[in-house]
Structure formats: structure tokens, C-alpha cells
C-alpha positions as CSV (number, residue, x, y, z in Angstrom):
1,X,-7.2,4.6,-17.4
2,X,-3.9,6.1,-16.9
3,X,-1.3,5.2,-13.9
4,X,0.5,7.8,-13.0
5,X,4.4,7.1,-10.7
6,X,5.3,10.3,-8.9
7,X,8.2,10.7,-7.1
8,X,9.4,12.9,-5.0
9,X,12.2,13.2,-2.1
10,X,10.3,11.5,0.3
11,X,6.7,9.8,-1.4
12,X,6.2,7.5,-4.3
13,X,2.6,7.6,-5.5
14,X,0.8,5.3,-8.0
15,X,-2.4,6.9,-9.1
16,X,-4.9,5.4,-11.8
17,X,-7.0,8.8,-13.2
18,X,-9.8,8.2,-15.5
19,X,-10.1,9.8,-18.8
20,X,-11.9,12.5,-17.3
21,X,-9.2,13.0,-15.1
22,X,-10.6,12.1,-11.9
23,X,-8.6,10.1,-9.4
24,X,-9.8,6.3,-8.8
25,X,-7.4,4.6,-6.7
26,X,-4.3,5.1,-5.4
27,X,-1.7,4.5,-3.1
28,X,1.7,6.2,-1.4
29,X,4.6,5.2,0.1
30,X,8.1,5.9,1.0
31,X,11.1,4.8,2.5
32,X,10.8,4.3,6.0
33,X,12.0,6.9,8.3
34,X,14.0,4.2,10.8
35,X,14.7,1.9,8.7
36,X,16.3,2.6,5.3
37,X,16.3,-1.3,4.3
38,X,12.3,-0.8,4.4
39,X,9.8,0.8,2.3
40,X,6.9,1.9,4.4
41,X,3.2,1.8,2.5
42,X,1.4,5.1,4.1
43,X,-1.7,4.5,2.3
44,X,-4.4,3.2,0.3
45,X,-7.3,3.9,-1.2
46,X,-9.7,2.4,-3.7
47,X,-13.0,3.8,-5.0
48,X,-16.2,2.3,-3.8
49,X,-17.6,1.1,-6.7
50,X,-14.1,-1.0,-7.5
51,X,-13.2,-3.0,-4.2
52,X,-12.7,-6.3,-4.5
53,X,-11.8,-6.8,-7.8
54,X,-7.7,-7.1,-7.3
55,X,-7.0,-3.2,-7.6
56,X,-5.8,-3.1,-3.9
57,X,-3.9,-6.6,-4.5
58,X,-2.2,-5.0,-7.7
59,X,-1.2,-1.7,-6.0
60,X,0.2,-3.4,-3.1
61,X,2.4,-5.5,-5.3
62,X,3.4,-3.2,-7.1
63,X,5.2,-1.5,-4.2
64,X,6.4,-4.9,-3.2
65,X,8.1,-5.2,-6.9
66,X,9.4,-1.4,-6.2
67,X,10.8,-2.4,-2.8
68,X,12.3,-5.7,-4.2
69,X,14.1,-4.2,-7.9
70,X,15.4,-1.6,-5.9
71,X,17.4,-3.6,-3.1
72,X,15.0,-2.9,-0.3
73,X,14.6,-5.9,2.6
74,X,10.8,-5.2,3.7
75,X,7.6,-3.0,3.3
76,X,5.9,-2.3,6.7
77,X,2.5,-0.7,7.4
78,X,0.2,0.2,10.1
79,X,-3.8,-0.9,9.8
80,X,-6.0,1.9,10.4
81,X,-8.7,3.0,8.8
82,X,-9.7,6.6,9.5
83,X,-13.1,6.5,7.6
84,X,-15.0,3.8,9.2
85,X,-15.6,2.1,5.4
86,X,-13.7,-1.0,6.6
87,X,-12.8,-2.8,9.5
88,X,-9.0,-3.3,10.6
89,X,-9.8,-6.8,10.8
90,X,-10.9,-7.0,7.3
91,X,-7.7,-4.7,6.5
92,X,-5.5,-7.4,8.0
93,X,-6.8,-10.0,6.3
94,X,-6.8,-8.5,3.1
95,X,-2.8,-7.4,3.6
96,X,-2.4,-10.9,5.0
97,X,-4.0,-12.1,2.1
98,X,-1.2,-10.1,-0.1
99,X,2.0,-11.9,2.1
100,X,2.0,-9.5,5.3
101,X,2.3,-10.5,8.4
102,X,1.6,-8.9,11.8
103,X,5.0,-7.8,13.2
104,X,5.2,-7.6,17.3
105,X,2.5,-7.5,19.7
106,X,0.2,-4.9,17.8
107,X,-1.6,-6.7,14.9
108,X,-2.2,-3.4,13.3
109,X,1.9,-3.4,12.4
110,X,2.3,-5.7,9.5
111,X,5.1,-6.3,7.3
112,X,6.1,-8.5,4.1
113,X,9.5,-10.0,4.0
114,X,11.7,-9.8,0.8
């Protein structure tokens, strides 16, 4: 398995790729558009056959250590899954589960607090 960080201007992605060079999981984020004390996670995605065994959990903090070493105060997201493979319910509780917290009156807007 390799893990791959790519950056560019405005998305950092951290892919795992099998041997075989297929992507696995991933996920992307950047620095937040309004808020430059924020890194915002834009999404997230783990293969079938490897949810829930901590690959989300691990991808998730490791933006939270990117946010935190480089001097950023937050990392917000937005709940919604577009493929109907989870529920947003059992998103939330699984980014709740990771520190997040819904932020306002939409429960779909989470963030973690450095």
C-alpha cells in the first residue's frame, strides 16, 4: 500500500493506491475559502470492502494533525453523502465519533476545534 500527499494551490489529497495501482481510499481537503484559520475536509471516501476498520478515523486525523502542525485553528465539513451508501446520520456520528461537532443550526456543518 502506498499513501500518496499531493498538493497543490488549493487541495491536499491523501490517497492509499494498491500495488496494482488502483485507488483504495482517499480523502481531500483545503484551506477554507472564508476562513483562512480553517482547513475545510471536502471529502471522503473509503472502499466497500474496508469500512469500518479505522481507515476513515486515520484519514481524518491525519488532516487534523495537518491543520494543527501547520498553525491552523479548525477543520469544518459539510455531511452529505451523494451516493446513497451511507446515511448522514451515520456520517455524523462517525465524524462525531472522530471530535467534530455540529456547528449552528444545520447538523450537516460540523467542525473540530484545535
Amino acid at each position: 500500500r502506498i499513501k500518496l500527499h499531493c498538493y497543490n494551490i488549493l487541495y491536499i489529497f491523501v490517497i492509499e493506491i494498491t500495488k496494482e495501482y488502483r485507488m483504495k481510499n482517499y480523502i481531500d481537503y483545503s484551506i477554507d475559502d472564508c476562513d483562512d484559520d480553517a482547513i475545510t475536509i471536502n471529502d471522503l471516501y473509503i472502499v466497500e470492502g474496508e469500512r469500518k476498520k479505522g481507515k476513515g478515523k486515520e484519514l481524518v486525523k491525519s488532516v487534523i494533525e495537518y491543520a494543527r502542525d501547520n498553525g491552523f485553528l479548525k477543520v469544518n465539513l459539510f455531511v452529505n453523502c451523494t451516493d446513497g451508501s451511507i446515511s448522514n446520520d451515520d456520517l455524523i456520528k462517525f465524524y462525531e465519533s472522530c471530535g467534530f461537532d455540529s456547528h449552528g443550526d444545520c447538523s450537516e456543518l460540523m467542525e473540530y476545534a484545535i
